[in-house]
C-alpha positions as a Markdown table, in Angstrom:
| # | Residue | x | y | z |
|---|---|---|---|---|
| 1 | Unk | 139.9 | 87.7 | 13.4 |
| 2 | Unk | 138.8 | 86.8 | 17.0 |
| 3 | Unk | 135.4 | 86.4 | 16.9 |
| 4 | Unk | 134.6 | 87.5 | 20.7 |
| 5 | Unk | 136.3 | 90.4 | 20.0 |
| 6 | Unk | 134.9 | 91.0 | 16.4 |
| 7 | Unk | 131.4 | 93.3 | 16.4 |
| 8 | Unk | 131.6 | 91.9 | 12.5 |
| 9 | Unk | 130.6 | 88.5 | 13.5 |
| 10 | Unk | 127.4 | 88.4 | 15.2 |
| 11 | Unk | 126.5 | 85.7 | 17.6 |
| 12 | Unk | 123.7 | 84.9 | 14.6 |
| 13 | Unk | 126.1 | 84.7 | 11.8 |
| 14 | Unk | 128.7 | 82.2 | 13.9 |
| 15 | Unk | 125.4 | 80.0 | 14.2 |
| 16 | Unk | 124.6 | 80.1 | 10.4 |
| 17 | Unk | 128.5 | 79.2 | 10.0 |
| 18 | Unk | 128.3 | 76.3 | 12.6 |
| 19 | Unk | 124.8 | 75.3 | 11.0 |
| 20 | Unk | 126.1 | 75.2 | 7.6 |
| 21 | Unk | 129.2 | 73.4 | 8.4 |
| 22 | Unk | 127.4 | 70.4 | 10.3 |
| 23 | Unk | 125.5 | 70.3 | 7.6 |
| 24 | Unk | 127.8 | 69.5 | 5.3 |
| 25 | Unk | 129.9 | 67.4 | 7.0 |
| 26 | Unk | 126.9 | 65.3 | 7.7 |
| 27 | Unk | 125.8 | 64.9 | 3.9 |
| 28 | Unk | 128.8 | 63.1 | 2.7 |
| 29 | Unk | 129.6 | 59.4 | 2.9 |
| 30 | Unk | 132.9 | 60.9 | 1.5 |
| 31 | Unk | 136.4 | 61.6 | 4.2 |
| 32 | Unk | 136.6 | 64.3 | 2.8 |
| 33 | Unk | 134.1 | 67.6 | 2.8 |
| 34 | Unk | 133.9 | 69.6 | -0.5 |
| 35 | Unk | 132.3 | 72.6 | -0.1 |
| 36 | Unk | 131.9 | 74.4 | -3.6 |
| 37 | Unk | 131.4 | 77.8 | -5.0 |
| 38 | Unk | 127.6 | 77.2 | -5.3 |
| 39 | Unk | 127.5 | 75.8 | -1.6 |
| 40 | Unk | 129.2 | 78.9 | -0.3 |
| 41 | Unk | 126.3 | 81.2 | -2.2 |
| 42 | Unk | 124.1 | 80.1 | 0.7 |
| 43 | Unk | 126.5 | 81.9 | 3.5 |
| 44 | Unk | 127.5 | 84.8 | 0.7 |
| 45 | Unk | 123.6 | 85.5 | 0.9 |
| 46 | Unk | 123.4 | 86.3 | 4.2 |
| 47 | Unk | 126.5 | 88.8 | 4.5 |
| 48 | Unk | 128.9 | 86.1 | 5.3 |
| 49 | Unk | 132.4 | 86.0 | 3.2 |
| 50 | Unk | 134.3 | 83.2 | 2.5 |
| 51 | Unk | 137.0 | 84.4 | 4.7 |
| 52 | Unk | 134.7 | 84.6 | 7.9 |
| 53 | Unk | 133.9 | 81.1 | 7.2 |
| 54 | Unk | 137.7 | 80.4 | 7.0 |
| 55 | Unk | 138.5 | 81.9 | 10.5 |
| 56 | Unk | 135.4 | 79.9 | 11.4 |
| 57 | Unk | 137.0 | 77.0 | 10.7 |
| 58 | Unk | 140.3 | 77.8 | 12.5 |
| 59 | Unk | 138.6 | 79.4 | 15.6 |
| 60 | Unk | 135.7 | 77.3 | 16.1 |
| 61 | Unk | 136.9 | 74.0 | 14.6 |
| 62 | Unk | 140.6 | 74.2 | 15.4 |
| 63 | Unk | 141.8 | 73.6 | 11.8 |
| 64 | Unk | 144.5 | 75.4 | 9.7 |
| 65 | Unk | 144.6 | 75.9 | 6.0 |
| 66 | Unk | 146.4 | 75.7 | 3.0 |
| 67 | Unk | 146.0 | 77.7 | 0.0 |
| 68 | Unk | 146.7 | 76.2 | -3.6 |
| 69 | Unk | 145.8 | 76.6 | -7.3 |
| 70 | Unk | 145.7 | 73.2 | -7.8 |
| 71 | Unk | 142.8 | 70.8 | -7.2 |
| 72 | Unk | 145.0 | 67.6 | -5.0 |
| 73 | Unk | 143.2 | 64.5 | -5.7 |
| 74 | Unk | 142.2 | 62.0 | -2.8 |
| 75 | Unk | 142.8 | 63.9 | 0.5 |
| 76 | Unk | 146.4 | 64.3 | 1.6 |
| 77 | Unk | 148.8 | 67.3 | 0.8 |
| 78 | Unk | 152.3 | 66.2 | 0.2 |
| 79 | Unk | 155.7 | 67.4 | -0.1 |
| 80 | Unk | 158.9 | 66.3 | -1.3 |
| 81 | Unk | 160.7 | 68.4 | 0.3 |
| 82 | Unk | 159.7 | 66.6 | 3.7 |
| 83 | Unk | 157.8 | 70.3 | 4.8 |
| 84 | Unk | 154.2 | 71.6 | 4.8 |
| 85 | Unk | 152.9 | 74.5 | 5.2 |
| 86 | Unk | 149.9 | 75.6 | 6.5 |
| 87 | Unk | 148.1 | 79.2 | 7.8 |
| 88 | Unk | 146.1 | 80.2 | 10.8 |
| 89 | Unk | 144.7 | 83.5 | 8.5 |
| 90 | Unk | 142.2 | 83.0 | 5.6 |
| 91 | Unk | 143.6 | 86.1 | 3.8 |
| 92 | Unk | 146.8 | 84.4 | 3.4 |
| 93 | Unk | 144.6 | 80.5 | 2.4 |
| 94 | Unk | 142.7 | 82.7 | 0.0 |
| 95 | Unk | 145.8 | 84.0 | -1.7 |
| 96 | Unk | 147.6 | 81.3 | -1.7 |
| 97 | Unk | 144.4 | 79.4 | -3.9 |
| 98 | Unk | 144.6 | 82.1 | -6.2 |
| 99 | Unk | 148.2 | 83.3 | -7.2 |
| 100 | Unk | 150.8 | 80.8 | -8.1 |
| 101 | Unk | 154.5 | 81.6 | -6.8 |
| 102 | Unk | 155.9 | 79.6 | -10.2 |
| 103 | Unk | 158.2 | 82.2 | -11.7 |
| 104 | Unk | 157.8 | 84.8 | -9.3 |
| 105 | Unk | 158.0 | 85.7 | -5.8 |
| 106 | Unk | 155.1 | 86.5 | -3.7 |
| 107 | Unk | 155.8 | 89.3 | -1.1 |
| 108 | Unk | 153.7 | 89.1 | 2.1 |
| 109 | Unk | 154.1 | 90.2 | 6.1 |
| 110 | Unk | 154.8 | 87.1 | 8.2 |
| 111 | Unk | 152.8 | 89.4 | 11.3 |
| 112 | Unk | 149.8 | 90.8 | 10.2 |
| 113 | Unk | 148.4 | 93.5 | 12.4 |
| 114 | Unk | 147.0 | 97.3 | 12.1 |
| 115 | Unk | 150.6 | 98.5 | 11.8 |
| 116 | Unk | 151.8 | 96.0 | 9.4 |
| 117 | Unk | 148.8 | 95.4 | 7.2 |
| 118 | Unk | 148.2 | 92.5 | 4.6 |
| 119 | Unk | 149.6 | 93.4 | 1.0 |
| 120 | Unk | 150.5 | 91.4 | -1.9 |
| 121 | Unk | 153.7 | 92.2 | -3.8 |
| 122 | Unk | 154.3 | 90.2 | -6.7 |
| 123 | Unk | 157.7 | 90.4 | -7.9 |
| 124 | Unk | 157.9 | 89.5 | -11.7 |
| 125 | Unk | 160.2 | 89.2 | -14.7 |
| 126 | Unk | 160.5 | 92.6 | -16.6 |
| 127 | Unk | 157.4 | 90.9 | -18.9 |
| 128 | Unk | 155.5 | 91.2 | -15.4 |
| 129 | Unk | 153.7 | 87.8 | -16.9 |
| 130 | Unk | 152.2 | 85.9 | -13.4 |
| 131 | Unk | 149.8 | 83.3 | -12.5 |
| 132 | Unk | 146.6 | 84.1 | -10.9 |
| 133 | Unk | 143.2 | 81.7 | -11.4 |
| 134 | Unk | 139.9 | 82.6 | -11.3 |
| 135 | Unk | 138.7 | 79.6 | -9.0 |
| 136 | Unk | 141.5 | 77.9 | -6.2 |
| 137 | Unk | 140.9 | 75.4 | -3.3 |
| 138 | Unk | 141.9 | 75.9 | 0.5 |
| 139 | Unk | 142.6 | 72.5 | 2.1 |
| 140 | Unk | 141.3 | 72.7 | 6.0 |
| 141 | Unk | 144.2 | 70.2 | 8.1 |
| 142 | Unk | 143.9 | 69.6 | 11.8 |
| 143 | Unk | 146.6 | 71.6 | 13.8 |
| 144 | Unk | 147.9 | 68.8 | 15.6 |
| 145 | Unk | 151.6 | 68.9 | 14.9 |
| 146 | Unk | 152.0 | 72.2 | 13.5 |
| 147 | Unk | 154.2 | 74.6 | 14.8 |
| 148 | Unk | 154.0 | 78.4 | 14.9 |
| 149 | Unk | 156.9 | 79.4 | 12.8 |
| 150 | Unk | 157.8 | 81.8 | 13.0 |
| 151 | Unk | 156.4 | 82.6 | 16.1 |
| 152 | Unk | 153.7 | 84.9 | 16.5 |
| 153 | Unk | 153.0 | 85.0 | 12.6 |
| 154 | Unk | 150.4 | 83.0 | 10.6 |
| 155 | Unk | 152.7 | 80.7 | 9.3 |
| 156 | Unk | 152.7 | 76.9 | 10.6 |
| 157 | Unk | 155.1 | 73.9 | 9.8 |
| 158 | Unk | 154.9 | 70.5 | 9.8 |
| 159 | Unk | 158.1 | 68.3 | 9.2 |
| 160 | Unk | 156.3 | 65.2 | 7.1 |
| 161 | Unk | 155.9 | 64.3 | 3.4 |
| 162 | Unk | 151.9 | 64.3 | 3.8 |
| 163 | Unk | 149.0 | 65.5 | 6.2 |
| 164 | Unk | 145.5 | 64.2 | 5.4 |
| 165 | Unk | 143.0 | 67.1 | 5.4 |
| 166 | Unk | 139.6 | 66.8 | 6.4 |
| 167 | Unk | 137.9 | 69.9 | 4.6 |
| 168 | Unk | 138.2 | 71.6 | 0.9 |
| 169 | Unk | 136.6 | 74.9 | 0.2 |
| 170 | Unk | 136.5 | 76.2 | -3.4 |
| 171 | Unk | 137.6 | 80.3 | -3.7 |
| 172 | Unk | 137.5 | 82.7 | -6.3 |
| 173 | Unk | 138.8 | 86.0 | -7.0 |
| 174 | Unk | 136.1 | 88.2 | -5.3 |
| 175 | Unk | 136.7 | 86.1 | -1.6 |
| 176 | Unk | 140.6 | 88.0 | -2.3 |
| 177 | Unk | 139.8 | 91.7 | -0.8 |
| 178 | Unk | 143.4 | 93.1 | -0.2 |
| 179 | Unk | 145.6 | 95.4 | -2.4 |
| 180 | Unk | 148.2 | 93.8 | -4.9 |
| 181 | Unk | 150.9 | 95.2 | -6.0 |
| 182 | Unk | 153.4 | 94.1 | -9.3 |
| 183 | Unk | 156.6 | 94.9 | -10.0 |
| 184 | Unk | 158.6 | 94.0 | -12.7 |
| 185 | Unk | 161.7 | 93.6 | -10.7 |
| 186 | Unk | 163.1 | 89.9 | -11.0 |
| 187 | Unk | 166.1 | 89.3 | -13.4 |
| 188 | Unk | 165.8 | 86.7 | -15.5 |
| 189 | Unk | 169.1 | 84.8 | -13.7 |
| 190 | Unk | 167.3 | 84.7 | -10.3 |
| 191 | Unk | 163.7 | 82.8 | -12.1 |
């Protein structure tokens, strides 16, 4: 979403994004801003989505995000596998908080565009069993030693065990608009 080039964004409705998000992050004594299902109501309201507020966040405060069902305490991702993983595109954050890739694989286009739209495919055991929550989180990092990878798709890297991020924003189900498909096509061997 660019928002200069996006009629769906109104000048008004960037302003009620960059009004609420001051806000916010002037009311807590905290490092960290939390900004819950009840808070987002207020945007939701006035016909903002939690996904405009997302690309808000990446276009106007120069943050990426990172999508997980699990609520991290304190205010660092980590990873022991020396790699995080981070997203330019709130579609992808949102799905990310929602659907869990334990036992399955989640099937997704690296480039999203009008040719090569966003689609879930969830690839499952033949019981087709999968994780998806009601509620996730999307952790909001600074982009400063992320790389594009690969290039030119929403994916970013960033070769460290842990990234402090500055911003969490609680999601649910109805923030996740995009089709999903499931197939039962993963052998037991491969899980």
């Amino acid at each position: 979403m660019n928002f200069e080039k996006n009629s769906e964004i109104s000048n008004e409705k960037e302003t009620l994004m960059q009004k609420f998000f001051q806000e916010k992050t002037s009311e807590g004594e905290d490092d960290v801003v939390w900004i819950s299902l009840d808070q987002l109501r207020e945007l939701k309201e006035k016909g903002i989505r939690t996904e405009d507020f997302l690309e808000y966040l990446v276009e106007k405060q120069g943050l990426l995000l990172h999508g997980s069902i699990n609520q991290i305490p304190g205010n660092r991702l980590r990873s022991d596998r020396n790699i995080l993983f981070a997203s330019d595109k709130a579609m992808v954050s949102i799905m990310r908080s929602l659907y869990s890739n334990i036992d399955v694989d989640l099937g997704y286009p690296y480039i999203i565009n009008e040719d090569n739209p966003f689609k879930l495919v969830i690839h499952t055991a033949p019981d087709g069993k999968f994780i998806c929550q009601d509620r996730g989180y999307v952790y909001a990092v600074k982009k400063e030693g992320f790389k594009n990878y690969p290039e030119g798709s929403w994916q970013y890297t960033k070769e460290t065990d842990e990234a402090e991020f500055e911003v969490v924003i609680e999601t649910e189900k109805v923030d996740f608009n995009y089709p999903v498909e499931i197939r039962k096509d993963l052998k037991e061997i491969e899980r």
